[in-house]
N, C-alpha and C positions, 0 to 999 in steps of 0.2 A: 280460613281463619284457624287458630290454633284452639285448639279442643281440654276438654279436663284427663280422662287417663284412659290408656288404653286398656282393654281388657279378652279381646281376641285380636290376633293379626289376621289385616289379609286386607286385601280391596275390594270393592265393590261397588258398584254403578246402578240406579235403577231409580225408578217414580219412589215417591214419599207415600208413606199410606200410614196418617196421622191417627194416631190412638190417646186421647185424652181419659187419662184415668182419676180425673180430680174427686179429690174427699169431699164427700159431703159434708154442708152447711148446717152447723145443730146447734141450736139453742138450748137451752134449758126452758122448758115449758114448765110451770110448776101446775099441780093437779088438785083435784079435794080428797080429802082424807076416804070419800066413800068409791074414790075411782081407782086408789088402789089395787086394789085383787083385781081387777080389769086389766091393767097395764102391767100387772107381773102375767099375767094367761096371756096377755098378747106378745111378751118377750116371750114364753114358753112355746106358744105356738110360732111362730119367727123360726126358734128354735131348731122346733124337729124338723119345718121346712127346710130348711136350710141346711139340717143333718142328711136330709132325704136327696137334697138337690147334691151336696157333696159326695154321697153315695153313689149315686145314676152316674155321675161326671167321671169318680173313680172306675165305675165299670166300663166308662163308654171308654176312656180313653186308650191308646196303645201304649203310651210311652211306660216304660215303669218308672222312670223318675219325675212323672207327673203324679203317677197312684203313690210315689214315696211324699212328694209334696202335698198331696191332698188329705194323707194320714198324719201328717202335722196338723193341718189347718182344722181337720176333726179333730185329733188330739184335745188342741186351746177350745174350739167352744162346746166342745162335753166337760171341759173340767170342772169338779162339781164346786172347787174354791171360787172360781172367777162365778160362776153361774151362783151362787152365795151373796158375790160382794155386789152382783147386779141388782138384786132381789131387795137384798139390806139399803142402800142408797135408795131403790125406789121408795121403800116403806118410811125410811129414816126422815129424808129430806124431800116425799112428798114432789118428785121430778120425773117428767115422764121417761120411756122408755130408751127413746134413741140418748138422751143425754146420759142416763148411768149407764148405757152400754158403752159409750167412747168412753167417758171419762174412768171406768173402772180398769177396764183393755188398756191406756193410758196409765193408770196409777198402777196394773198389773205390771208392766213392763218394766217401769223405772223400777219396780221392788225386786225386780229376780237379774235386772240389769246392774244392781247395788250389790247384789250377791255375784258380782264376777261369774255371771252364770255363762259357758262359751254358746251352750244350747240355743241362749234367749237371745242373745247376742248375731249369728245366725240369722235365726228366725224371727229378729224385732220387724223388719218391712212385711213380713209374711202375716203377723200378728194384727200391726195398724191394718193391713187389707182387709184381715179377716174382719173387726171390727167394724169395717165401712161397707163390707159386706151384708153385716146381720143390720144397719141401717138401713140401708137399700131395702133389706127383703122387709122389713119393719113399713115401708113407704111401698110394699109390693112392687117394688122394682127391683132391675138390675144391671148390672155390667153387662153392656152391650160388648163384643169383642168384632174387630174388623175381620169381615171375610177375604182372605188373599188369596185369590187362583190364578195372578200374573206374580213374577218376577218384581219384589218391591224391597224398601228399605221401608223398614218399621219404626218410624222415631214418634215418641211417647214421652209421657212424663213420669211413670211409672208402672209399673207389672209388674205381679206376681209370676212364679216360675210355672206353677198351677196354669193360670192363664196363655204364657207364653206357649205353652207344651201344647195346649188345647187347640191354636191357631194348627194351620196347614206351616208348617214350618219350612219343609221342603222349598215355598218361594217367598220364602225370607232369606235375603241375600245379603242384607246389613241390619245394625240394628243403633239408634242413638237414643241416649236416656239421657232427662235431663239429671235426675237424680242417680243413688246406687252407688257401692263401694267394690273395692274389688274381693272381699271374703265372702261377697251375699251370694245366697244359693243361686241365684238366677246370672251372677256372674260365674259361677261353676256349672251351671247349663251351660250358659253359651259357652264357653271355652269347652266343653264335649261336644258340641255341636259344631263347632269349628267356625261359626260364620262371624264374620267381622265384625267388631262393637267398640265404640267408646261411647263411655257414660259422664256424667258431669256436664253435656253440652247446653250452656246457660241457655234458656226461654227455646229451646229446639221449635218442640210445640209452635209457638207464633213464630218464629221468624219463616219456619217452612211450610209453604201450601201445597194441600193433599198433590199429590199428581207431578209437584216441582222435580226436576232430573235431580239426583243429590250422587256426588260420588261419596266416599266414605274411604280417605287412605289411615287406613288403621295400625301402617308402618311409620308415617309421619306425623300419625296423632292431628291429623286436616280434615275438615272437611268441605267440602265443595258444594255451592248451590248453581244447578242449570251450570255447567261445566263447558267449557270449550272441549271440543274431541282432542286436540294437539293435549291438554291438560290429563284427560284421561287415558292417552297413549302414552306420555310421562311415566303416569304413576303405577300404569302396569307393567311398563319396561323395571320402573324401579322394585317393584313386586316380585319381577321372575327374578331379580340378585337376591334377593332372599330366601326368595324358593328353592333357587339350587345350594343353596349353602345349608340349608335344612330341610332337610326330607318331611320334618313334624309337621313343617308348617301348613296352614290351609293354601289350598289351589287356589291361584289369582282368578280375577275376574275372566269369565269366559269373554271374549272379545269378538262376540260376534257384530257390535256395532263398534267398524273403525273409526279410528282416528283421523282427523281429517288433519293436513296442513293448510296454512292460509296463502296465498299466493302472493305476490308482492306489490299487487294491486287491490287484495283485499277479500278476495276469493278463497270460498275454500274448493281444495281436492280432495278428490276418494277414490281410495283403491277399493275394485268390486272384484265380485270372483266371475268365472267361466265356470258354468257348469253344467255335466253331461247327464246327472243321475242320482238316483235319491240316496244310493250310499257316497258318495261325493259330500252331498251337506252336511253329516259328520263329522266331516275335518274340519265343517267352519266352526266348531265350536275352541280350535284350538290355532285356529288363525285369523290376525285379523283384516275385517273386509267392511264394509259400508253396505254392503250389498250383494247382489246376483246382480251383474250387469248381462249376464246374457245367459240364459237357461235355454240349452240345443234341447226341445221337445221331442224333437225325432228319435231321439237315442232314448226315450223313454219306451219305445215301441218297435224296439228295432227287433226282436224274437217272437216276435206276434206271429203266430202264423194266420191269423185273419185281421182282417185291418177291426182297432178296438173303435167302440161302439162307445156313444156321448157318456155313458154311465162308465165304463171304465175309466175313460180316461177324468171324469168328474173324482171317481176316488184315487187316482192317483194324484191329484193336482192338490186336493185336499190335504191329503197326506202331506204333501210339500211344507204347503201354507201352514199346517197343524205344527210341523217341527220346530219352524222360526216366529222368532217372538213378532205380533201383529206390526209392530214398527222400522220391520227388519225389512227392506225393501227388494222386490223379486221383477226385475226382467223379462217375463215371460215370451220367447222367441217363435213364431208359430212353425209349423213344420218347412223343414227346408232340404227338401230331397235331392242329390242329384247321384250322378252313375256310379260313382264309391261310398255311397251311403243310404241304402236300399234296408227298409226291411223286408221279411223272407216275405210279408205279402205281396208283395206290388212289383212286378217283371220291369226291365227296362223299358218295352212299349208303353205301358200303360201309365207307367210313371211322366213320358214326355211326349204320349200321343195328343196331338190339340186336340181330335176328337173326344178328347176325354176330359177340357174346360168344365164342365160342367159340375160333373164326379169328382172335379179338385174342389168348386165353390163347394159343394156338399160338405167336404171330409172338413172344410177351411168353417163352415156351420159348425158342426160336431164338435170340433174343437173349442173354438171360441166360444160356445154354449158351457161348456165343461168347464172349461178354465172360469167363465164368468161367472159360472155357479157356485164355484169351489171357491171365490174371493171375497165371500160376504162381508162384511165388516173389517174388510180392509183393504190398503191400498197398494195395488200394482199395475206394473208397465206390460204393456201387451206391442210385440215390435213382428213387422211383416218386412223379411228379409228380399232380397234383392229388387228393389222398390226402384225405378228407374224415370217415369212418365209420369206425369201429371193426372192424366186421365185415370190412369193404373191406381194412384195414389187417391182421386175421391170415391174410386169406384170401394175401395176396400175400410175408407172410414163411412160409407154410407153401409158397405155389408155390416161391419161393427156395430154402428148404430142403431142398426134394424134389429140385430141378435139382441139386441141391451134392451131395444124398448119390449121386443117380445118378452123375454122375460121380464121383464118388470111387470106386463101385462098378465104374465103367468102366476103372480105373485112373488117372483124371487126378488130378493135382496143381491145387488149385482156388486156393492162395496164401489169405491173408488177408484176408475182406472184411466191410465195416461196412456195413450196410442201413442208409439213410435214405426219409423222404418229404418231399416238398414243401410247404406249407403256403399256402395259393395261395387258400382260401375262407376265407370268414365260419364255415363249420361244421365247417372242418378247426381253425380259429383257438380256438373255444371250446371244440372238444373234445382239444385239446392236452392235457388232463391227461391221458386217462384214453387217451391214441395215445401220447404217452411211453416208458411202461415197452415199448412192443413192437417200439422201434427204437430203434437208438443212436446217429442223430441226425437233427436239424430242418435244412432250407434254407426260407427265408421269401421268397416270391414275391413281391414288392411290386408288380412289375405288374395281375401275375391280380388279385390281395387289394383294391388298388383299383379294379379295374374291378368287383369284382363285391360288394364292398362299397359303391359309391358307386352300383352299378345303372345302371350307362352302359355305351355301347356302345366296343368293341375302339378303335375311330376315334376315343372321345371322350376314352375313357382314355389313347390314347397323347398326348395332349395335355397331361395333368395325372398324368401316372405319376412326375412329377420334383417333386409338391407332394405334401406328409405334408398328410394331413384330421384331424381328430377321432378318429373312428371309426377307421380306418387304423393311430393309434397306438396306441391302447386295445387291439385287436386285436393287434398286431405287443407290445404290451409282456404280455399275457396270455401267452402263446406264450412269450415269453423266458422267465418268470415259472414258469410249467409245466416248462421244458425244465431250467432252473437246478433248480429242485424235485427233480427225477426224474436231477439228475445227467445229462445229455446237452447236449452241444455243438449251438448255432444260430447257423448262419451266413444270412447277410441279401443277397440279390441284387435286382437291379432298379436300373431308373433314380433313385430314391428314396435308395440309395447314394452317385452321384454328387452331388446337392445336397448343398453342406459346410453349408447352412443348418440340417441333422439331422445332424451328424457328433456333436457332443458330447451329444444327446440320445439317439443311440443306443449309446453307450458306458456315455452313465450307467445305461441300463435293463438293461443288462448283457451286450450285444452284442461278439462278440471277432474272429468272423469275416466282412469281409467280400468279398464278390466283385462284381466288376467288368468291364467291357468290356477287352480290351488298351492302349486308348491312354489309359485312366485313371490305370494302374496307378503310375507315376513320381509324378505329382502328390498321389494321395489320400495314396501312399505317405510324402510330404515332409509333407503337412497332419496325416497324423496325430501325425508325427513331431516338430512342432511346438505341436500341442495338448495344454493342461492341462487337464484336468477336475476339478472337486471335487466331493467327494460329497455328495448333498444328501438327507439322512436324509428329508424331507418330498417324495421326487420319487413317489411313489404316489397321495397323494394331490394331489397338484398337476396329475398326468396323470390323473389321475380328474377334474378340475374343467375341465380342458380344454373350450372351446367353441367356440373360431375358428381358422383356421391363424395367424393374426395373434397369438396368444395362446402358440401352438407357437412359432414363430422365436424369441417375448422368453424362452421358456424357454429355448431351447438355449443363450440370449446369456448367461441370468443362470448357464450351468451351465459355462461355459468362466473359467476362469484367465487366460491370456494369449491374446489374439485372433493372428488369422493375418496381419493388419492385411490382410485383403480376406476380403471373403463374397461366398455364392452358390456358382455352377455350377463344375465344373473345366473349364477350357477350354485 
């Protein structure tokens, strides 16, 4: 809906965190001639409270143009004129205290606003507050202000600059007022503070509830409630043409929660990241992604000269989770060892000696304790990689199970978590139906799946991890086909991914997640966002007749709507 005036650019995305700052309600109380001198000593005591509490706020704060705002706001109620004409009205007319404090702060304003005063002019919203202030302290109360220590948009009906400053500003990432012009001090904060603002947005207050997603495009003078993702990947593409055009401007929204496209059946996708390491999540802050679809844990540890112990690897895992915002969804992959990816602990024997089942359940304890630990209060996927049997697969959501309830029995807080496995064999791939119902969701290995579908070696496969085979797809669409069946989400990783030569083939087979290396993410992100698919009631059995990869590509071609006007690789 289109908004009053803008007052800083920039976008922004985040939960609402409602601040009502309404004036209080005042009467005129009238009093007896002998309560008088009672109710000027209770404005006088008000007073210095109030002078004392402006003081302590001055000291406490950091900002200096909060300590410049709050020597205004002493300034007007030490003036010994207004503090005169409060006194005079109580004694004159006989009315209690709150009512000749408004009304004189009131009649004070219009008289120095008569006077084309630019000062008072300014400082007139700063003056009404101050005024609704010394009521409040008059009623011993006061402005309650919201505490924000997540990422929010702060939409209110009014604030003082004093006030604004006082908050954690830092995660304040938009800001909407229903009221406010553009010469007001607090419109010259925010345009130093750079965060994105329009003011004037009528009844902001009610129409958004605390918590509601609100984007904020403050290039468009829009604002957005509960957003579709395709909406807020819009308005930050249209954000970065601005940005490069001007260097002044404020940084677009960080885009760590992506954009989703909807599918043609009504679905959305998301592109997730691949990731190896904790300087890796870094860049998500300047790419976008939906998620970690697949966090390789092993490379977490791969310099270890002794294998880490439940507590380290607890503060590592934390650390992760501490970086991205709680709603930012993490894959966590458990350790997945094999002969080119060893750390310096663990010798190739010991790594694939059976005798040493046991010592794996142990290290595979360790882990999952750690990771369940470090997940309090939030939700993550925990995926056990080359999952193949049946047996195999309830043996390791009963070890899950068991780890969860001990802790819980331990008293930890274990947060929300979704078990998956990987699908990475020929025999994980066929028995996809009946692995289904015992986990609530599939990630598709395209590398393993083809090296060990095609019976070549690691060296040969990674040569041809970036071509879809025959068999490869039959495989990869059984598994969609099973997981769609049984109601569970499968997201698709590997090199296999990035080839756009299979983008609309694996959309069509009913593909909605996929994941990626970091530096893919922008481009697949644009390709998909570009492509149409149509649906092809006969794509089962046409993937059934399938016999050459040459046969694969003229599918995917005949299965796209409008071309990208380039194929192949993303590079």
């Amino acid at each position: 809906m289109q908004e009053g005036f803008v007052i800083t650019e920039g976008v922004a995305c985040a939960p609402a965190v409602i601040f009502k700052n309404d004036p209080p309600m005042v009467n005129i109380v009238h009093i007896a001639p002998e309560d008088v001198e009672k109710e000027i000593e209770l404005y006088h005591t008000t007073l210095e409270r109030t002078h004392r509490l402006f003081l302590d706020e001055k000291n406490n704060v950091q900002s200096v143009m909060a300590k410049e705002f709050l020597d205004v706001a002493i300034l007007y109620l030490t003036d010994n004129y207004v503090k005169k004409l409060i006194e005079d009205r109580i004694r004159n007319e006989l009315c209690n205290a709150e009512s000749a404090v408004m009304r004189c702060y009131h009649d004070y304003i219009n008289e120095l606003i008569s006077l084309n005063d630019p000062f008072v002019m300014h400082n007139e919203f700063e003056i009404h507050n101050l005024a609704e202030t010394l009521i409040l302290e008059l009623r011993k109360k006061k402005v309650v202000l919201p505490e924000i220590s997540e990422d929010s948009i702060l939409v209110c009906n009014n604030i003082t600059p004093a006030q604004f400053l006082t908050m954690n500003t830092s995660h304040i990432k938009g800001i909407l007022l229903e009221d406010g012009n553009t010469q007001s001090h607090l419109a010259i904060v925010l345009r130093s503070t750079k965060i994105p603002a329009i003011f004037n947005v009528s009844n902001a207050t009610k129409l958004i509830a605390p918590g509601t997603n609100v984007l904020v495009d403050a290039y468009a003078n829009r604002v957005y409630l509960d957003p579709l993702d395709e909406l807020i990947w819009q308005a930050n593409k249209n954000a970065q043409k601005y940005h490069k055009t001007d260097s002044s401007r404020v940084d677009v929204i960080k885009p760590l929660m992506a954009q989703y496209k909807t599918s043609s059946d009504g679905e959305r996708m998301r592109i997730l990241a691949n990731i190896n390491s904790v300087s890796e999540i870094n860049k998500l802050t300047c790419l976008p992604s939906s998620g970690i679809g697949l966090f390789r844990t092993e490379f977490l540890f791969m310099n270890c000269s002794q294998e880490p112990d439940e507590e380290q690897q607890y503060l590592v895992y934390k650390k992760i989770m501490d970086m991205l915002p709680s709603n930012y969804e993490i894959t966590f992959r458990t350790f997945d060892f094999n002969a080119d990816k060893l750390p310096l602990y663990m010798s190739m024997s010991s790594a694939f000696n059976v005798d040493t089942n046991q010592h794996h359940r142990n290290t595979l304890v360790k882990q999952l304790r750690a990771i369940l630990r470090a997940s309090a209060q939030r939700q993550i996927r925990i995926m056990f990689p080359m999952v193949a049997g049946y047996e195999e697969t309830m043996e390791l959501i009963d070890l899950f199970n068991t780890v969860k309830q001990n802790l819980t029995a331990q008293g930890y807080d274990t947060g929300r978590i979704k078990t998956g496995i990987m699908i990475e064999t020929p025999a994980g791939a066929l028995m996809s139906d009946a692995l289904a119902p015992l986990v609530d969701f599939f990630s598709i290995g395209t590398n393993d799946l083809t090296q060990y579908t095609e019976a070549c070696s690691r060296e040969a496969a990674t040569h041809r991890n970036d071509e879809l085979t025959p068999a490869v797809l039959k495989l990869i669409y059984l598994t969609v086909q099973n997981a769609r069946k049984h109601r569970i989400p499968v997201c698709i990783c590997g090199e296999l991914v990035h080839n756009l030569n299979y983008l609309a083939l694996f959309i069509s087979i009913g593909l909605r997640d996929f994941s990626v290396a970091p530096f893919y993410l922008n481009k697949l992100l644009e390709k998909i966002h570009e492509l149409e698919v149509r649906i092809d009631l006969n794509l089962a059995t046409k993937i059934n007749a399938v016999r050459t990869k040459q046969e694969i590509i003229e599918l995917n071609k005949s299965l796209i709507v409008q071309n990208f006007g380039h194929s192949g690789m993303i590079d």
